[in-house]
C-alpha positions as CSV (number, residue, x, y, z in Angstrom):
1,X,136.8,111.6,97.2
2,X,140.0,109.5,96.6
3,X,141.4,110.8,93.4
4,X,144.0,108.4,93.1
5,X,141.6,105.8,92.8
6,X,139.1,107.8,90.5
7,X,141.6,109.4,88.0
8,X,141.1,106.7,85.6
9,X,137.3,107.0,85.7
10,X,137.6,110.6,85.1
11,X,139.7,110.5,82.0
12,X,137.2,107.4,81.0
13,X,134.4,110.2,81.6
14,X,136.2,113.3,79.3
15,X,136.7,110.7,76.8
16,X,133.2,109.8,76.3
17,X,132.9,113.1,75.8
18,X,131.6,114.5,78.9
19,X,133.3,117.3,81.7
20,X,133.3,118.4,85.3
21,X,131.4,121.5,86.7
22,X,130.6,123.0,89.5
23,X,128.1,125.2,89.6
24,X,129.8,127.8,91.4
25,X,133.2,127.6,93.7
26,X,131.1,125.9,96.9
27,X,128.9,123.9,94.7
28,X,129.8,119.7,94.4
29,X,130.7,119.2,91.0
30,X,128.5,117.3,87.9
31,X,129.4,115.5,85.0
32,X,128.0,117.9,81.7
33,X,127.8,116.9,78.0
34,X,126.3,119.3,74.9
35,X,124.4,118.9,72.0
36,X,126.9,121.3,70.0
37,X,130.3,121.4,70.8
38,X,132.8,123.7,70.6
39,X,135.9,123.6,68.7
40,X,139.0,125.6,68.3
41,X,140.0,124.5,64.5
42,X,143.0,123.3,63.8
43,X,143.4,123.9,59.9
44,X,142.6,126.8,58.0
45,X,139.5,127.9,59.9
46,X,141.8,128.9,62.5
47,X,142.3,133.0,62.5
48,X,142.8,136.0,65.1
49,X,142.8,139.5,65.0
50,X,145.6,141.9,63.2
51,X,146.1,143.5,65.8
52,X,147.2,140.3,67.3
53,X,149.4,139.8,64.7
54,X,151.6,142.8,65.2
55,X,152.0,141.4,69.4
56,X,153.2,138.2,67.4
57,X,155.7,140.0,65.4
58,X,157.0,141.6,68.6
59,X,157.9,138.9,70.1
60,X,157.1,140.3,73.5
61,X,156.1,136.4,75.2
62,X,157.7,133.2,75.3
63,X,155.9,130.3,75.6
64,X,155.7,127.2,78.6
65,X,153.8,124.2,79.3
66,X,153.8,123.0,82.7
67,X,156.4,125.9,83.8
68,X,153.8,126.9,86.4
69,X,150.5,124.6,86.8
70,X,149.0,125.5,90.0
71,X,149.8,129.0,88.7
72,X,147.5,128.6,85.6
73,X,144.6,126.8,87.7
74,X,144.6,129.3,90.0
75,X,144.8,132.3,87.2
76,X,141.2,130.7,85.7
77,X,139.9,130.2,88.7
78,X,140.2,134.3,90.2
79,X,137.2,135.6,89.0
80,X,133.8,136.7,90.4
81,X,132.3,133.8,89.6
82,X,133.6,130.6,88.6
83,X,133.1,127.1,88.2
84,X,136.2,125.9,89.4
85,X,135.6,124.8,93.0
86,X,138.1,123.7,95.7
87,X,137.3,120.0,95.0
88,X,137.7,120.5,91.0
89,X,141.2,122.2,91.7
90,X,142.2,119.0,93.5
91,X,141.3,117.1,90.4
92,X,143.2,119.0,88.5
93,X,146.1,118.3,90.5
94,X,146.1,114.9,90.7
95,X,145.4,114.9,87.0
96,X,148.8,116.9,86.5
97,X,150.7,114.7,88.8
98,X,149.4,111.5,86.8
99,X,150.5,113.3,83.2
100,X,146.7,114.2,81.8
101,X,146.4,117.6,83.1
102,X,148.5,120.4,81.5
103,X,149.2,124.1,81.6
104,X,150.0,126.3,78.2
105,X,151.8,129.3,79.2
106,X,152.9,132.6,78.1
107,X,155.9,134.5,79.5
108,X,156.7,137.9,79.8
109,X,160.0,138.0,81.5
110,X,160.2,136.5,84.5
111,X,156.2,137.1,84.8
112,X,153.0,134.9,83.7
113,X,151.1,136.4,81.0
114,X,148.5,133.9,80.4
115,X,147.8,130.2,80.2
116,X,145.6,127.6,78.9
117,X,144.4,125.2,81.5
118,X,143.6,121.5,79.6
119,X,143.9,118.1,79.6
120,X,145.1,115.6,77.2
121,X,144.1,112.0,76.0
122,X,145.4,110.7,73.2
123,X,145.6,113.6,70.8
124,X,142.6,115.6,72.0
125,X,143.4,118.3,74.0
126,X,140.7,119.2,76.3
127,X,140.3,123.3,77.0
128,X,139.2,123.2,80.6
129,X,139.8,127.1,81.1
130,X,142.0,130.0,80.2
131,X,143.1,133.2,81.8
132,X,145.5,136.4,81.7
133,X,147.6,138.7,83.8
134,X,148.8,140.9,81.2
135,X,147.2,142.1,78.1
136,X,146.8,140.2,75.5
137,X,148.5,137.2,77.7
138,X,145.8,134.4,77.2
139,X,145.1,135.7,73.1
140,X,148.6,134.6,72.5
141,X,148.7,131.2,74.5
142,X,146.3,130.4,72.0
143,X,147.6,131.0,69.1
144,X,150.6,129.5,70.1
145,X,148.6,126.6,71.7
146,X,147.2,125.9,68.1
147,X,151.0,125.9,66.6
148,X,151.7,123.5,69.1
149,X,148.5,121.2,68.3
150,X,149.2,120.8,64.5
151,X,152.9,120.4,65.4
152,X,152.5,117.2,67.1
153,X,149.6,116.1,64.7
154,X,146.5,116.6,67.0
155,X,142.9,116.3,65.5
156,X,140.7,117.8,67.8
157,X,141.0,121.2,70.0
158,X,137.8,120.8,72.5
159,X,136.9,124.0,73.5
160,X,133.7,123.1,75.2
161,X,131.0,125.6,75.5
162,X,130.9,128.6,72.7
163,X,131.6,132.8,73.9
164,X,132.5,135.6,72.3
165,X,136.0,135.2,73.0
166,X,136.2,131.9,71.2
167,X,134.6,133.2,68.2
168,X,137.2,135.4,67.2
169,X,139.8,132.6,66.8
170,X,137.0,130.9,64.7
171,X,135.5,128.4,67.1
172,X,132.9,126.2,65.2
173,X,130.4,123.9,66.7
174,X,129.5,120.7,65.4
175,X,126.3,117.9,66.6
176,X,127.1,115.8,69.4
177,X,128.0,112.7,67.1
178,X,130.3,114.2,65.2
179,X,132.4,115.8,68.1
180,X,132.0,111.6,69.5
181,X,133.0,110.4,66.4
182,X,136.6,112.6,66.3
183,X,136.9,112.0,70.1
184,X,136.8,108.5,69.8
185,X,139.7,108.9,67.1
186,X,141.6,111.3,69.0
187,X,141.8,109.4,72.4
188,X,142.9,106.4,70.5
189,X,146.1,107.7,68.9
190,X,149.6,107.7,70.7
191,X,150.0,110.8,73.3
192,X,152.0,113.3,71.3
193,X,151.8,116.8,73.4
194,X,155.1,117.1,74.8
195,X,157.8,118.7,72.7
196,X,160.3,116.0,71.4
């Protein structure tokens, strides 16, 4: 596969509203779409736990994008199972070298806590996968990650496929047409993720 010559028509196939997949780590990889899709929301519907709260108040992490990428894909990737493969991770890559692939990071110290693997058209940011080293890591990233988002005026927080995890940050799924019909927006407006 020659992903210099394919990255445009993978960011043309995540912005019709599709994503890659392997089944697991030595599988080839698919193109997937939903019928519901999940979204982290960006206004008021957004919440966490209390408990979270009082980390946040502590201000025990700092937060990164792109400190440490191949870090972050690597991080979601460790795991029993996973359906990031070899080839997928070489996506990424080239994704982050050509500006559409990017990590969200917390800090503790000089040590990763967690990060937010996604990738960005327009201003949709794409949740590919997340992951932590230390407790509560990843639970941060994303509230900070949503901070970020309505900062720089982004309407749609694609998280993908529901799970519990997502649920308690008050992931909603909405019909295929209406995730298509905010995507379509989303991808269209000027790329706004980096901080000014």
């Amino acid at each position: 596969m020659d992903l210099e010559i394919d990255i445009q028509d993978i960011i043309s196939g995540y912005a019709q509203g599709y994503f890659l997949m392997a089944d697991s780590s030595e599988d080839p990889l698919h193109w997937y779409t939903t019928r519901q899709r999940t979204l982290i929301p960006l206004d008021h519907q957004f919440r966490y736990p209390r408990s979270l709260q009082r980390i946040l108040n502590q201000n025990r992490f700092t937060s990164a994008i792109n400190r440490d990428f191949q870090a972050v894909v690597t991080g979601c990737a460790n795991r029993p199972e996973t359906w990031i493969s070899a080839e997928l991770k070489q996506i990424y890559q080239a994704l982050y070298q050509a500006g559409w692939a990017y990590s969200f990071e917390t800090w503790q110290g000089p040590h990763l806590a967690g990060g937010i693997l996604g990738i960005v058209i327009g201003r949709v940011f794409i949740g590919e996968s997340m992951f932590y080293q230390i407790p509560e890591g990843s639970k941060v990233a994303m509230v900070k990650l949503v901070e970020h988002l309505r900062s720089r005026d982004f309407i749609l927080f694609d998280a993908q496929l529901p799970n519990p995890h997502l649920s308690r940050f008050g992931a909603v799924e909405v019909a295929q047409a209406e995730y298509l019909r905010l995507l379509e927006l989303g991808v269209q407006l000027p790329f706004n993720f980096l901080p000014p």
